[in-house]
N, C-alpha and C positions, 0 to 999 in steps of 0.2 A: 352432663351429656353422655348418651349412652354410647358404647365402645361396638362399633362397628366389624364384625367380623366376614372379610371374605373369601369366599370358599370357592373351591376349581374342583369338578367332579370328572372322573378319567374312568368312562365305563357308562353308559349310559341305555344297559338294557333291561331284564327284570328285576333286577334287584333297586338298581336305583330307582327307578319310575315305582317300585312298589312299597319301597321301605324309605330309603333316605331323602330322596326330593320329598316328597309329601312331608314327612316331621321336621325336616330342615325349613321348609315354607313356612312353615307354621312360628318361625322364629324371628320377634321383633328384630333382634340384636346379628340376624346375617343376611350377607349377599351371597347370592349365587350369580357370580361372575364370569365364569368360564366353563363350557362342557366339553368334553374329548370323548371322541369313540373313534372306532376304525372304521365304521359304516355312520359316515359324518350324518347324512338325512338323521340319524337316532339323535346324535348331539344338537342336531337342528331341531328336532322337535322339543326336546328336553326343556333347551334355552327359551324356545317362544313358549311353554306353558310353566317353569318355574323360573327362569333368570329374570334378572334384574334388567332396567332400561339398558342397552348397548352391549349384553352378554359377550362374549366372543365366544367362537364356538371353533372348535380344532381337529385336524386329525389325527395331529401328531404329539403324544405327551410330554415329549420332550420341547416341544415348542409353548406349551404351555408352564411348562413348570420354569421357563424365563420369565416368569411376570412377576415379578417382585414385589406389588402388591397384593398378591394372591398371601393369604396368610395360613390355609391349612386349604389341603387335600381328600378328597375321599378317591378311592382304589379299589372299585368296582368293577372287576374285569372278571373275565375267566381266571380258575386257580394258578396255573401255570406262571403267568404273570404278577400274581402280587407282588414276590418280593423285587422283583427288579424295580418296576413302578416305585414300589414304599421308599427303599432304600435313596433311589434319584430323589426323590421329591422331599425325602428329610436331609438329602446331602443341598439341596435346591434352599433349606430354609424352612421348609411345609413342615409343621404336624401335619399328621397321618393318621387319618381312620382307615383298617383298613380290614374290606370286608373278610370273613370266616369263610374256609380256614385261613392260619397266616399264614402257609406257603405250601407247597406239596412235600415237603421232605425238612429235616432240620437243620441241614446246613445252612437253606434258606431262611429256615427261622431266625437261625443263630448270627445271619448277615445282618438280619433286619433290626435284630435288639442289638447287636456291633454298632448300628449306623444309629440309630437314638442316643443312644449312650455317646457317641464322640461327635455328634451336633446339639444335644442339649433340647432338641426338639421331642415334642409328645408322637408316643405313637401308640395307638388301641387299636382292636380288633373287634369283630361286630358280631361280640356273644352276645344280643340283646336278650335272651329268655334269660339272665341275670336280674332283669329290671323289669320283671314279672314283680306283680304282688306276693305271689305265692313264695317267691325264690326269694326275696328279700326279707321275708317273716322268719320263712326256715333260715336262713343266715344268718338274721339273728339272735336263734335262739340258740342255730348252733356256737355263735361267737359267744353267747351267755352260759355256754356248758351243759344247756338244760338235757340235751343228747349222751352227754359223758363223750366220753373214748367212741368216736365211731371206727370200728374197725372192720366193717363188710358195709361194701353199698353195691348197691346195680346202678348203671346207666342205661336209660331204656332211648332207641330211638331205631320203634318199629312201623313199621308199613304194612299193612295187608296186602294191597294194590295200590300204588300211588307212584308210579317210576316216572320221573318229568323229564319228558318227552321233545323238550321243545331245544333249543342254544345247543348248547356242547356238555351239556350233562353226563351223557352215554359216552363221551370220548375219552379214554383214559389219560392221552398225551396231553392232552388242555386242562382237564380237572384231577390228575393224581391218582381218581380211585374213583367211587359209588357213591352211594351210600354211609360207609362208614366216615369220609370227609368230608361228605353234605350232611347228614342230618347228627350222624355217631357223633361229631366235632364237639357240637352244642350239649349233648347230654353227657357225655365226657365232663366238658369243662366246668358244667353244671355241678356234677359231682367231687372233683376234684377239689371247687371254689367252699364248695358245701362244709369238706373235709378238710380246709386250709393245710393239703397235704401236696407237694410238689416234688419227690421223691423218687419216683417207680426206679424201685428192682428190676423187675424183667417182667416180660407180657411173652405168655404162647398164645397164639392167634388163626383162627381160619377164615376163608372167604371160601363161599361158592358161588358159581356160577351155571345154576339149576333153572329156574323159569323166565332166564331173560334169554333163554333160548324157543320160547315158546309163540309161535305165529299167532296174531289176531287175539291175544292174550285181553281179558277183560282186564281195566285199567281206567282210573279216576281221570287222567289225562289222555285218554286213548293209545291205542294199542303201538307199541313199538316195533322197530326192525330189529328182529336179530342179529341179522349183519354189522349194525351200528351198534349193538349193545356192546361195550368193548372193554367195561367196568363191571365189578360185581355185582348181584344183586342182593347180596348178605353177607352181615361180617360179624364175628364175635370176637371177643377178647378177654382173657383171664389175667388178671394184673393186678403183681403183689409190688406192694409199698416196702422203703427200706425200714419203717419203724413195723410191719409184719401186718398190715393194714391192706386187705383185697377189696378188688373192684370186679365186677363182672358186668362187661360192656357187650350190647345186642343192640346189630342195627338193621334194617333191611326197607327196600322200597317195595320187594316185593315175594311173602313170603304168606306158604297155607298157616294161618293161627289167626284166633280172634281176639288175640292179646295185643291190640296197639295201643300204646306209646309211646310220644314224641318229644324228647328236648325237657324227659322229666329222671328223678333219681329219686329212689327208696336207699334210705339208709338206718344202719344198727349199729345203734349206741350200748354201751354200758350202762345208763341211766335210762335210754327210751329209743324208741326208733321212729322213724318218720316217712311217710311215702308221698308222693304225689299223684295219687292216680284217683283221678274223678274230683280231685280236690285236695287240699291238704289234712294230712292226716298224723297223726300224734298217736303213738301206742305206747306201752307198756306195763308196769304195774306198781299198786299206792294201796298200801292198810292190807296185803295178802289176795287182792284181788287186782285180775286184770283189767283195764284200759284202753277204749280207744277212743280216741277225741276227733270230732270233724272242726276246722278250725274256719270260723265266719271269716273272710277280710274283707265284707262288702263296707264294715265299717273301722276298723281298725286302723292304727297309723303305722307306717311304714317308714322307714328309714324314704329320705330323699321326700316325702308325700308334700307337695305343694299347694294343697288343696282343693284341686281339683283333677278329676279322670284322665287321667295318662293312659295311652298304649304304651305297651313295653320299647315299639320301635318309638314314639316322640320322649319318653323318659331319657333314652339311650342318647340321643341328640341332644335335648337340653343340657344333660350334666356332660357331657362332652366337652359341647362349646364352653359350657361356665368352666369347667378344669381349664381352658385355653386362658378364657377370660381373667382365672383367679387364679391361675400358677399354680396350679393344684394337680395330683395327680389323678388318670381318670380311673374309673373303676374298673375296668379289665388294663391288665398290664401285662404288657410285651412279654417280660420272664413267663409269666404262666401261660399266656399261650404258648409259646416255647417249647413249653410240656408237654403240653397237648398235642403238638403238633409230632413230638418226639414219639410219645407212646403209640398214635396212631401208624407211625412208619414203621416204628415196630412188630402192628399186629399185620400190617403187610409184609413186611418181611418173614416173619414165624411162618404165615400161611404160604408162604414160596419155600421156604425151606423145611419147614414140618419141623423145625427144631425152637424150641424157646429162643428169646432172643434176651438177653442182661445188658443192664444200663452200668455206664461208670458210676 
């Protein structure tokens, strides 16, 4: 008999209606049992097109994280909020999905992987462009060495025009920041995971705030207020590792270049380097001549490939729930978000104070 897993979703506006109910639905092996939002009508709707017969539908999460049959959580809110949420809901007994970034700052981090750790309960974060085709090849070929010593990569997560316009995006008090812990998060972690380097020395960092002051601004989601722009619209970061291994992180939703993208990394190995842009790509040099490779993965096997077409976001869900399932651990882990979450406070910090910032 198959093992039933049920789930209580606390956050029920674009992300979940866009990413997790949809690939969760798709899942013999779960219920979606309970919705929670603060603007209940969302969890109402939520519940009549993914829940299961008799959903309950809440507005308070802490009333829902008393159900003891609820066996894991997802923590879909604004930033501000994750780690309180997580933290309750793995003290409540829930593993914890919980969406990107893991918190605004890393003290919250650092509650979050505290509260795992002393309930024994799983808790993950929703780097899903990990469980990209592309991102799992390059893994492992970097886990195979075939890169050497990568010790220089970029993080790219640029925008030309693309500022979303809609929730609490533009609020800083609710979401932390921009850009750089909306989109920078994911190409960060990309990189770091690529690098199986968890270390950072120190980050000097800048943000401006240049064309999110601009009226009637041409924009992919239509034009913003100034007024409300209350977050950066660009953020960079220079970040050296303690074994002498840099990173150079660029993010922006809204900046003049026609150099975008998004939730991808170039990196430089001692053996070869590798990028992601238009595809995956493979360079270096073999017999005195150089190299560069375009790499097919329309048919290729992939760590996790079940045999049939995954999206990155129903990948990210299936091995999830089966980590629940099989007691296993899942594939983003608390510690390294942790990191990430660290360095990004970081390059906010450097760019309020103009001064580098050094990690213990």
């Amino acid at each position: 008999m198959t093992r039933i897993v049920r789930i209580g979703i606390i956050g029920c506006g674009g992300i979940a209606n866009g990413k997790h109910l949809p690939s969760l639905s798709k899942l013999q092996n779960v219920e979606l049992v309970a919705f929670c939002d603060i603007e209940v009508e969302r969890a109402i709707k939520a519940s009549k097109e993914y829940g299961c017969e008799n959903a309950a539908v809440y507005e308070d999460y802490k009333v829902l994280l008393k159900d003891e049959s609820i066996e894991v959580v997802h923590v879909l809110t604004p930033n501000a909020s994750h780690a309180e949420i997580s933290v309750a809901g793995l003290e409540a007994g829930k593993h914890v999905m919980c969406e990107k970034p893991m918190a605004i700052n890393s003290e919250e981090a650092k509650q979050m992987v505290e509260a795992a750790k002393r309930t024994g309960k799983k808790l993950t974060i929703g780097y899903n462009n990990r469980f990209r085709p592309d991102s799992l090849h390059l893994k492992q070929l970097c886990e195979q060495g075939d890169l050497g010593e990568v010790y220089y990569a970029k993080a790219h997560a640029i925008r030309r025009r693309a500022v979303p316009t809609w929730g609490v995006f533009l609020d800083e008090e609710k979401q932390g920041g921009g850009p750089l812990i909306d989109i920078g998060t994911h190409a960060l972690d990309l990189t770091l995971w690529m690098m199986d380097n968890y270390q950072p020395k120190a980050v000097l960092g800048t943000t401006y705030h240049k064309l999110s002051q601009t009226k009637n601004a041409a924009n992919a989601f239509g034009p913003w207020d100034p007024e409300k722009f209350t977050v950066e619209d660009s953020a960079f970061g220079f970040i050296t590792m303690e074994n002498g291994a840099t990173i150079a992180l660029e993010s922006s939703w809204a900046l003049n270049t026609l150099e975008v993208d998004e939730a991808k990394c170039s990196l430089s190995g001692t053996k070869a380097g590798a990028d992601m842009k238009g595809g995956l790509r493979i360079n270096g040099e073999e017999f005195g001549k150089l190299y560069t490779k375009e790499v097919d993965l329309g048919s290729s096997g992939v760590a996790f490939f079940s045999g049939k077409k995954e999206s990155d976001a129903d990948l990210e869900a299936r091995l999830w729930i089966e980590a629940i399932v099989n007691n296993t651990e899942p594939l983003v882990k608390p510690e390294q978000a942790f990191v990430v979450t660290q360095i990004l406070e970081g390059i906010y910090e450097s760019a309020k104070t103009g001064e580098a910032v050094y990690f213990n």
